[in-house]
C-alpha positions as CSV (number, residue, x, y, z in Angstrom):
1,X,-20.6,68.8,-116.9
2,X,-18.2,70.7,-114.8
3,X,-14.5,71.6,-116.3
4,X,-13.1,69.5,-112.9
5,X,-15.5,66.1,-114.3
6,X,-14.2,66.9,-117.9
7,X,-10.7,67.1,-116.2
8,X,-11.2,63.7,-114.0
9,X,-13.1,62.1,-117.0
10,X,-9.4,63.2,-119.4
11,X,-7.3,61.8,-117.0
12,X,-8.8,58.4,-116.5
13,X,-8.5,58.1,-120.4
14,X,-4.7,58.9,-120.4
15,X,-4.4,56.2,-117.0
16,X,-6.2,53.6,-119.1
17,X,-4.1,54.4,-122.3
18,X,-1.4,53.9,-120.4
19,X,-2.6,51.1,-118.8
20,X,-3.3,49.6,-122.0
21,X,0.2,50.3,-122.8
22,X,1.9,49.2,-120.2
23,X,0.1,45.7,-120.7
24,X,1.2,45.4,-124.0
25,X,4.6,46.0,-123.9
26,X,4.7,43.2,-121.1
27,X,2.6,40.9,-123.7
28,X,5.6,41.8,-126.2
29,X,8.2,41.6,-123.9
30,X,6.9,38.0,-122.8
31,X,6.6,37.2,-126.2
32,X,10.3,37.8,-126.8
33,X,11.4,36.0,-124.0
34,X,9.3,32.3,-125.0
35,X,11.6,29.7,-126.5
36,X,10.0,29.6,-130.1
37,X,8.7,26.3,-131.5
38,X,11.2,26.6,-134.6
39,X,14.0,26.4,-131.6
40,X,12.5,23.5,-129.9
41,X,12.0,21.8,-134.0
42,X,15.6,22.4,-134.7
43,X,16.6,21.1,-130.9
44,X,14.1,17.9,-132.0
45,X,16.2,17.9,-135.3
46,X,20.1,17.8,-134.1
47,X,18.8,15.3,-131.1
48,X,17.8,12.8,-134.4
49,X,20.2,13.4,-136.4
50,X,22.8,12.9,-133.7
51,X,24.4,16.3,-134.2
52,X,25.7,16.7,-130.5
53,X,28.0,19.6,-131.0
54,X,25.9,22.0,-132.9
55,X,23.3,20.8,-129.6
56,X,25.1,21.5,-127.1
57,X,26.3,24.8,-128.8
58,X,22.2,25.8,-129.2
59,X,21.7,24.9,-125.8
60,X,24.5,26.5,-124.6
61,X,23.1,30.1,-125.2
62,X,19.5,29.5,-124.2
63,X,19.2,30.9,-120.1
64,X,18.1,28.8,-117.4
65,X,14.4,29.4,-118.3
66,X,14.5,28.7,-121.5
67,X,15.9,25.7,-120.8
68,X,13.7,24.7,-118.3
69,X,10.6,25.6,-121.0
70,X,12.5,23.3,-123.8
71,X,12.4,20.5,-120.9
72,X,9.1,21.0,-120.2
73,X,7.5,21.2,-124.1
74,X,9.4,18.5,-125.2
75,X,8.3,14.6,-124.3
76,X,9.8,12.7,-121.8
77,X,11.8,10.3,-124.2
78,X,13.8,13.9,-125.4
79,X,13.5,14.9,-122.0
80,X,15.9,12.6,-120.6
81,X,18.0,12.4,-123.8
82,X,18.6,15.7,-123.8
83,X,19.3,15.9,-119.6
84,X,22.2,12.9,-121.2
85,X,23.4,14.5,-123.6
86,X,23.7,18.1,-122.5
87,X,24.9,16.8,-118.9
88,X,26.7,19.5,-117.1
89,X,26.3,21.9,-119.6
90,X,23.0,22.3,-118.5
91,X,22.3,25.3,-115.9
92,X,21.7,24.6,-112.5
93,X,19.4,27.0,-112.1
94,X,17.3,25.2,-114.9
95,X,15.9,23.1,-112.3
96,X,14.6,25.6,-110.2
97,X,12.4,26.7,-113.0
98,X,10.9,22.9,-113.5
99,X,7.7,21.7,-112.1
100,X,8.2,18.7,-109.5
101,X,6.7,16.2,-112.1
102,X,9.2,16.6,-114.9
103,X,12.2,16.6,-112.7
104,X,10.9,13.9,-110.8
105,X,11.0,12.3,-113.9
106,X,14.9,12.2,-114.9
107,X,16.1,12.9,-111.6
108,X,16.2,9.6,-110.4
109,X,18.0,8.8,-113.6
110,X,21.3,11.1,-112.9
111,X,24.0,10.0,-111.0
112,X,23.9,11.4,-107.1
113,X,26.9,13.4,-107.3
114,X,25.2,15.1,-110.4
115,X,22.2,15.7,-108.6
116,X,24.5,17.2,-105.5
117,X,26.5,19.4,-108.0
118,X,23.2,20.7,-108.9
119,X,22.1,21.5,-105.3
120,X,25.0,23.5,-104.4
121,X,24.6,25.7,-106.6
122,X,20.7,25.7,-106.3
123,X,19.0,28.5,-103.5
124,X,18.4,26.5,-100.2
125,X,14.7,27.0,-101.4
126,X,15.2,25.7,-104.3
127,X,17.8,22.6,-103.0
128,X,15.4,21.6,-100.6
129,X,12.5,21.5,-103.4
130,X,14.5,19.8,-105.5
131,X,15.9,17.0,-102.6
132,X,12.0,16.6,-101.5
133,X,11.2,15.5,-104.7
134,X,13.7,12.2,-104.7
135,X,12.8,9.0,-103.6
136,X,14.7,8.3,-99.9
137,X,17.2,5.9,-101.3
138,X,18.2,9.2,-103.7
139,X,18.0,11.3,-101.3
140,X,20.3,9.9,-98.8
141,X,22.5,9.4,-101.2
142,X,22.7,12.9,-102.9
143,X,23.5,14.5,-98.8
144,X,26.3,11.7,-98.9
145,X,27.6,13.6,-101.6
146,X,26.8,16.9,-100.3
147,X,28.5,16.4,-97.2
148,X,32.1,15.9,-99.1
């Protein structure tokens, strides 16, 4: 073998180390960022034990896509209590990060000027989404109450 094919054969090692690396640090860095299961326990806790304040102060520090992962692990009967019970406090943005299905699910639920204080401060992209996924009757209206 040639010093240049050593020298070729050295540095794809050190790009696949680094590679490697690279992958695991994003692994870890994921890992960091997932709402644990002891978070969405003790959120499962205060919602039975009817401990809104110490709830709403959880909730209040978790970001939109934690929030929007706590939604979606949760079942729908928690779902929706905790969409009433957090109410405003919970981010817009949260709904960007939901699939259709679970905020199809409580949407309909919410009161339309809820719904169109969540759309203004939605991305159009995101508004849009979010208005498609209403039944007509909801639809028309949440624009009533985005036209005010």
């Amino acid at each position: 073998m040639t010093a240049v094919e050593d020298k070729d054969i050295e540095d794809d090692k050190t790009v696949t180390a680094a590679a490697v690396a690279q992958d695991d640090a994003m692994s870890d860095a994921e890992d960091e960022l997932s709402l644990g299961d002891d978070t969405i326990a003790q959120v499962r806790r205060l919602l039975n034990d009817n401990a809104i304040d110490p709830l709403r102060a959880l909730c209040a520090d978790l970001a939109a896509t934690d929030m929007a992962e706590l939604l979606t692990k949760v079942d729908p009967d928690t779902r929706r209590l905790l969409v009433d019970v957090l109410g405003d406090a919970i981010d817009p943005d949260t709904f960007s990060y939901l699939d259709d299905d679970i905020g199809v699910a409580f949407l309909p639920h919410m009161a339309p000027a809820r719904v169109a204080a969540i759309v203004n401060e939605l991305d159009s992209d995101d508004a849009i989404r979010l208005i498609e996924t209403l039944e007509e009757e909801q639809q028309s209206e949440v624009l009533r109450h985005l036209s005010r």
